[in-house]
C-alpha positions in Angstrom: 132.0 81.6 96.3 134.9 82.4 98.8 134.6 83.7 102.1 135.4 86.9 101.5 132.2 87.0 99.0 130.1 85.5 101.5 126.9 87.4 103.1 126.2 86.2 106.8 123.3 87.4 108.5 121.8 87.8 111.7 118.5 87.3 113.5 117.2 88.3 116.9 114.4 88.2 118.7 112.9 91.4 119.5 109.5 92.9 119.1 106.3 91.2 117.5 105.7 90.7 113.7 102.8 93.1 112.5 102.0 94.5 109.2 99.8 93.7 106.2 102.5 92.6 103.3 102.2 91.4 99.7 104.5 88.2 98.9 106.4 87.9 95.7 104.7 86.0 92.9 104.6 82.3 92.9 108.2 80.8 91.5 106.3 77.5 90.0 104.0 79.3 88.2 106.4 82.0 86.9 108.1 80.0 85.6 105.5 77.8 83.6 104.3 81.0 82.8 107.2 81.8 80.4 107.3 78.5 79.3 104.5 78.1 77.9 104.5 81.7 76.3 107.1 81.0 74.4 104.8 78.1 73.0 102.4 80.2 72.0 101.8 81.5 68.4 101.1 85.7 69.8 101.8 87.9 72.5 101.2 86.9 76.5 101.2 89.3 79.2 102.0 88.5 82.4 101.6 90.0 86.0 103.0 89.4 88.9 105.9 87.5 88.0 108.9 86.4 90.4 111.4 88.8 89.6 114.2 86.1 91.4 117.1 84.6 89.7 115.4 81.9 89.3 112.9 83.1 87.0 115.1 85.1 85.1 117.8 82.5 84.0 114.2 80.7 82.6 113.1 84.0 80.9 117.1 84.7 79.8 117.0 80.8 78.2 113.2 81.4 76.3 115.3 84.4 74.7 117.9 82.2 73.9 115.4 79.8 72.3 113.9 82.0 70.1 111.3 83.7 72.1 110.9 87.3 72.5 110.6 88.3 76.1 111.1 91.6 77.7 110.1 93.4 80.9 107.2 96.3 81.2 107.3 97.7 84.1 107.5 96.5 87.7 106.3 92.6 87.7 104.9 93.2 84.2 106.3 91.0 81.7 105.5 90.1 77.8 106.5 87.1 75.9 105.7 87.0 72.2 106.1 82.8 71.3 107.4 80.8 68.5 104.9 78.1 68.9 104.6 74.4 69.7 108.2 72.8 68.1 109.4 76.1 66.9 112.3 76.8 69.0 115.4 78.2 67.7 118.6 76.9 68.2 121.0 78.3 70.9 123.6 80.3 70.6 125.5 79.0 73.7 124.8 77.1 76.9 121.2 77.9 78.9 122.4 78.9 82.3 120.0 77.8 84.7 121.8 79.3 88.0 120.8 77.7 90.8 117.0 76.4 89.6 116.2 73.1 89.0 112.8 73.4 88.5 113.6 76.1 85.1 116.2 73.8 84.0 114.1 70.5 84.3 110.7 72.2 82.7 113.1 73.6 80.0 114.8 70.0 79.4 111.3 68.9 78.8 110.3 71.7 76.4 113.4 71.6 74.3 112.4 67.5 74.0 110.1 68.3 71.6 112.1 70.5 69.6 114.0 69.6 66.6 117.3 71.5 68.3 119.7 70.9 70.4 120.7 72.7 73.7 123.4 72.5 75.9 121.9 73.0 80.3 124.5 74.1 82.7 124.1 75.7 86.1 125.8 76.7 89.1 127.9 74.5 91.9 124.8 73.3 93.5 122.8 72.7 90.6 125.5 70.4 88.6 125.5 68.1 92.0 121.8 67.5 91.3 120.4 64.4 89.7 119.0 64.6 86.1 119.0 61.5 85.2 115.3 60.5 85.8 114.1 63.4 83.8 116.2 62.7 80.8 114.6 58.6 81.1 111.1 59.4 79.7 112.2 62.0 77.3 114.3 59.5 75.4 111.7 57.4 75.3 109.6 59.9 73.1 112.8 60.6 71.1 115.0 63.0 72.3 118.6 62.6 72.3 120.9 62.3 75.2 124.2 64.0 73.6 126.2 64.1 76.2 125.9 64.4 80.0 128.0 64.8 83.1 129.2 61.8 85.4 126.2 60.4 87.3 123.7 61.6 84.9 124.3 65.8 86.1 125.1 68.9 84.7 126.3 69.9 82.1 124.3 67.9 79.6 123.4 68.5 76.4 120.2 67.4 74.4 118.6 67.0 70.9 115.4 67.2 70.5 112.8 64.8 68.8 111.7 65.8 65.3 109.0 63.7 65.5 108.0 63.1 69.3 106.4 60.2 70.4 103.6 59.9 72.9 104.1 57.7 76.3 101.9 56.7 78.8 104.7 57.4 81.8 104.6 56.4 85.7 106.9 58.5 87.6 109.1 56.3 89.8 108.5 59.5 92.5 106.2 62.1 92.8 107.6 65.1 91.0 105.8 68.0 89.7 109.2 68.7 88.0 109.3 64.9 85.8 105.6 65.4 85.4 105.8 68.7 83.7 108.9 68.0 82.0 106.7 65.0 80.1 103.7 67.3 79.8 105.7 70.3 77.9 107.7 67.4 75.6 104.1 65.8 74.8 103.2 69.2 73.6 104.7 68.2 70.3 104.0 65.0 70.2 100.6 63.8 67.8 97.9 62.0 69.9 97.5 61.4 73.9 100.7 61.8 76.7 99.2 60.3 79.7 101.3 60.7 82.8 100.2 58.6 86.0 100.5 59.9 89.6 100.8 57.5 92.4 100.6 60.5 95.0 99.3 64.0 93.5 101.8 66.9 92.6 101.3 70.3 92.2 98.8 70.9 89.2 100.2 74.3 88.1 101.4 72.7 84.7 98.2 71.0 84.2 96.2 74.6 84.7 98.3 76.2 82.6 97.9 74.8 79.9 94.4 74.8 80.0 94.5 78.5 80.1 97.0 78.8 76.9 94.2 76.2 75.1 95.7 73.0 75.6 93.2 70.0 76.0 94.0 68.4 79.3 92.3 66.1 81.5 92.9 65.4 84.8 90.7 62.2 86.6 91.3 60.6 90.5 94.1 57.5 90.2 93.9 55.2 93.2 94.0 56.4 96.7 95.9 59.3 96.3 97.0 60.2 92.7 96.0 61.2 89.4 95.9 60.1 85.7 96.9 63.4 83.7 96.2 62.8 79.6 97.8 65.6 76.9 96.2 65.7 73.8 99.1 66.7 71.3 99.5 69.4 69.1 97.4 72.0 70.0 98.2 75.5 68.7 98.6 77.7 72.1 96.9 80.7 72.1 98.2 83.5 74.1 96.4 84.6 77.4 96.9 87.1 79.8 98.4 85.5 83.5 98.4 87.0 87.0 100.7 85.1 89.1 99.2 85.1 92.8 101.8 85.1 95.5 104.0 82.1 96.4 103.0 80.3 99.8 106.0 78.9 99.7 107.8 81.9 100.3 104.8 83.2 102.6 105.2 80.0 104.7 108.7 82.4 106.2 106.5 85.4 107.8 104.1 82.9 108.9 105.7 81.2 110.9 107.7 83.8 112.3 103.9 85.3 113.2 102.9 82.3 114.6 106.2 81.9 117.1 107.2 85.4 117.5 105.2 86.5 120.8 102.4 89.4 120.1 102.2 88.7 116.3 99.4 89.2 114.0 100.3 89.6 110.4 98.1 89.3 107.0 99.6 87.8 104.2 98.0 89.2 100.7 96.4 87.3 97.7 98.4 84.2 99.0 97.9 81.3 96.3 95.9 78.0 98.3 95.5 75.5 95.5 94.8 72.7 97.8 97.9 70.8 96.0 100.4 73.3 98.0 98.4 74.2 101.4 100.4 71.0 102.8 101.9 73.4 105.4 98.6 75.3 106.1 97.1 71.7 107.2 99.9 70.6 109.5 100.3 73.9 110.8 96.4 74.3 111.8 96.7 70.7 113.1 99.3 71.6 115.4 97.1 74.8 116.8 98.1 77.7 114.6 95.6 80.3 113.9 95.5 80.9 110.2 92.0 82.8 109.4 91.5 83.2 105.3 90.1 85.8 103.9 88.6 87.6 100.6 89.0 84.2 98.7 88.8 84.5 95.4 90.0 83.1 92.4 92.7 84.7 90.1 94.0 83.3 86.6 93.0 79.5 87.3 94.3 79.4 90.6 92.1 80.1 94.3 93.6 83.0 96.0 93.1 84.2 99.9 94.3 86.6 102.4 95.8 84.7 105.3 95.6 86.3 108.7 97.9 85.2 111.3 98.6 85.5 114.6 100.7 84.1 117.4 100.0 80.5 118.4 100.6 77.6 120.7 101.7 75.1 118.8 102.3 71.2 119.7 103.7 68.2 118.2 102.1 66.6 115.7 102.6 63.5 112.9 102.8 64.5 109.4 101.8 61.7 107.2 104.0 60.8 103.8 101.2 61.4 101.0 101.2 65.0 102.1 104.9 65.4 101.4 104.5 66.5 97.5 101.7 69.4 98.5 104.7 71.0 101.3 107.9 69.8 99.5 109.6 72.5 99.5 107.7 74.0 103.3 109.5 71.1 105.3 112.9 73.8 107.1 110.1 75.9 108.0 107.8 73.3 109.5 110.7 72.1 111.7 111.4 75.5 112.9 108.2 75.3 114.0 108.1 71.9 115.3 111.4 73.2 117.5 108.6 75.6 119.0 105.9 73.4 119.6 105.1 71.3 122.9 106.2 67.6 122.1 107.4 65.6 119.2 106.6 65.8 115.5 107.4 63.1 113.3 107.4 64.2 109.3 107.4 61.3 107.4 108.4 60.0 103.8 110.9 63.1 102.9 113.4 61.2 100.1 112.7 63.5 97.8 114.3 66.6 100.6 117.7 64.7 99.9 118.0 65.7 96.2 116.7 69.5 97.0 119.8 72.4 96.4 121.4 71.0 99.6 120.3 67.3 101.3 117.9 69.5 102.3 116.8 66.8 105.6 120.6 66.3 106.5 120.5 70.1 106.2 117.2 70.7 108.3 118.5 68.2 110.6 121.8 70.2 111.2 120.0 73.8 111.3 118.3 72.7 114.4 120.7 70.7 116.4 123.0 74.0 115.9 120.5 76.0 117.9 119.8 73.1 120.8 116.8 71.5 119.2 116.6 67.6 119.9 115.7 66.4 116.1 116.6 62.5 114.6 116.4 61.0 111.3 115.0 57.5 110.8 115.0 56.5 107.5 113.6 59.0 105.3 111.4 60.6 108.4 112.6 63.6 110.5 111.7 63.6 114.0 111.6 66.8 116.0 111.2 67.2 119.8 110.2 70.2 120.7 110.3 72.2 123.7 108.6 75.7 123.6 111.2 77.7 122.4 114.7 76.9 121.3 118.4 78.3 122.8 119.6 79.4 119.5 123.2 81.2 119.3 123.9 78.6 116.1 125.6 79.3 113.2 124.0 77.7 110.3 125.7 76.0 107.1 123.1 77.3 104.5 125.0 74.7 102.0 123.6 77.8 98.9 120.5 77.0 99.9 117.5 79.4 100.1 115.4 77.9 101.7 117.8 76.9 105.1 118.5 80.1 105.3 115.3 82.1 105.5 114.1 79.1 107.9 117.5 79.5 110.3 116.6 83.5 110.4 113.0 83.2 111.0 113.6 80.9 113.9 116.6 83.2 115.3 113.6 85.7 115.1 112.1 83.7 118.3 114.9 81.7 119.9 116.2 82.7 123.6 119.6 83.8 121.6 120.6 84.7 118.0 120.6 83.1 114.9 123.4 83.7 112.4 123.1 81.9 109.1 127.3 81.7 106.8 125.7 83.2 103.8 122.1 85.0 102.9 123.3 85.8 98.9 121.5 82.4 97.5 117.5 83.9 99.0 117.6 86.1 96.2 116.9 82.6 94.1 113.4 82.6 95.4 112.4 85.7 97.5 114.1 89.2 96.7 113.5 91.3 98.6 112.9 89.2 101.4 115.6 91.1 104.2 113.9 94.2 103.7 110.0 92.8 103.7 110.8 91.5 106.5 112.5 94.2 108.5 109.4 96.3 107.6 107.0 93.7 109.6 109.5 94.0 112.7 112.3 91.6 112.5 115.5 92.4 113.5 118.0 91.0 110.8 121.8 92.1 110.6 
């Protein structure tokens, strides 16, 4: 993108956050959602869905594959599948835009597929690893055609006719390699075992229990889990309300919790206790976050979170928590860079293969605005102070996530925040300026 195409933005502080607001739909299982429609033998409705770019370039490549998919009405969506193995082949290249987790899930998919299917993406997704997703797929048959230097986009794959079944150990924890296996295995006769060291998000795993899918989930060692696919199941459509995503939430809650006078209730926020990482460490570090009306919607538990303005102080935010707040860590150091004292968040490798180095990034966002912050290792160490100088600009580096953390904490700090370019929040969270503006904030 050149300069001239570029969309700065601008955040004060100014008056308290207040309102009662409704969060777009939860990216992960949006996209899982049209995955594994397009798997089914019928038609799935589904509600609720992230209408982001994201999303759409994995709705755009289920089309591509065969799949019919088409929008009814605002958030409604229905998906009419080819079943287990029956994609189509593609006319062309599946964009992926800038979304690693559609293009990764897809990979997997398309493994157990007798086609074969070229993945491309934008600037920041070709600079991201695929390599370790393309490892176990191979081993169940798919073919590697051909693939970018240092195992990155563009790449193209063939599919296994006949897919074979592995028991696979991710060498990190990834929702994205675990899925990736899961959806392969799909096609595959008899059991895909994949075994967690550390727990991921289970949206996968749930799904697929609601499209009929026999999957069983058991406690692995001090921390992870044994997940075990029983092949070839003929999906049967069903009906899916995605809740809202709480990692998009986790932007207006902080702001609540650091902006002075805030209270602010967050609707039919998801709070599977394999992504309430950030709700945890934020509660340890003295932030009032009330739920409410819990409840339990398609699979997944569901609350409204009330929150209000907190004093917050340093806290240490141990490693095996990292895969349930992977994607939550900018926003927790905005709101380390308000707390009293230091905050150490430990075992973050995975940050440095996110749309940006997302730590290096982090780390950057903060010193730009005054904020003491180190890296040791793969841990980021924040010292905060009560309330940052500000008057940064921020390198967003495309992406999203930097730069909705860098407004929200311009929303607080003693002086402005301005972030080089807002276009890539669409990704995740449209919308986002103008939900935001209605709860108070002062964005420009």
């Amino acid at each position: 993108m050149s300069p001239a195409e570029l969309m700065p933005l601008t955040a004060r502080h100014g008056g308290p956050v207040q309102g009662r607001v409704r969060i777009p739909g939860d990216k992960s299982i949006s996209h899982r959602a049209l995955i594994l429609g397009a798997l089914t033998v019928g038609e799935t409705t589904i509600s609720g869905l992230l209408e982001g770019e994201d999303v759409l370039h994995t709705a755009d490549a289920m089309r591509a594959l065969g799949a019919r998919v088409e929008r009814a009405g605002e958030n409604g969506w229905r998906v009419r599948g080819v079943g287990v193995g029956g994609f189509a082949q593609p006319a062309g290249a599946l964009n992926f835009g800038n979304s690693g987790t559609g293009c990764r899930l897809v990979i997997g998919a398309v493994a157990g597929a007798p086609v074969t299917a070229t993945f491309d993406g934008d600037d920041s997704l070709r600079s991201r690893p695929m390599r370790r997703v393309l490892d176990p797929l191979e081993k169940m048959g798919a073919r590697v055609v051909q693939v970018a230097e240092g195992g990155r986009l563009p790449l193209t794959v063939h599919g296994a006719a006949d897919p074979i079944p592995i028991v696979y150990e991710p060498p990190v924890s990834s929702a994205q390699l675990k899925s990736a296996v899961l959806l392969a295995g799909l096609a595959a006769p008899g059991e895909t075992s994949v075994i967690e060291a550390e727990a991921t998000r289970d949206h996968t795993e749930r799904l697929l229990k609601h499209f009929s899918a026999k999957v069983s989930s058991k406690p692995h060692g001090d921390h992870g889990r044994r997940i075990v696919l029983q092949g070839q199941p003929e999906l049967e459509p069903a009906n899916v309300l995605v809740p809202a995503d709480p990692s998009s939430a986790a932007f207006p809650l902080v702001a609540a919790l650091i902006v002075p006078g805030s209270e602010l209730i967050l609707e039919a926020v998801m709070t599977n206790p394999l992504r309430t990482g950030l709700l945890t460490t934020l509660r340890e570090m003295g932030a009032s976050i009330e739920a409410l009306e819990k409840r339990d919607d398609g699979g997944e538990e569901v609350a409204d979170l009330r929150v209000r303005t907190s004093a917050l102080k340093g806290v240490e935010v141990p490693p095996e928590r990292a895969p349930s707040m992977i994607d939550e860590y900018p926003i927790l150091a905005v709101a380390a860079s308000f707390a009293e004292g230091i905050t150490r968040m430990r075992g973050l490798k995975e940050l440095r293969v996110k749309e940006s180095d997302r730590l290096a990034a982090t780390a950057d966002m903060l010193r730009a605005n005054g904020v003491a912050v180190e890296i040791e290792g793969d841990d980021l160490i924040v010292q905060g102070k009560g309330r940052p100088g500000g008057r940064g600009e921020v390198k967003t580096h495309m992406d999203h996530r930097i730069a909705m953390a860098a407004l929200m904490m311009g929303l607080a700090s003693e002086n402005a925040v301005r972030i080089d370019d807002s276009a890539f929040i669409a990704t995740s969270f449209p919308g986002f300026v103008d939900l935001m503006r209605s709860i108070g904030a002062d964005l420009t």
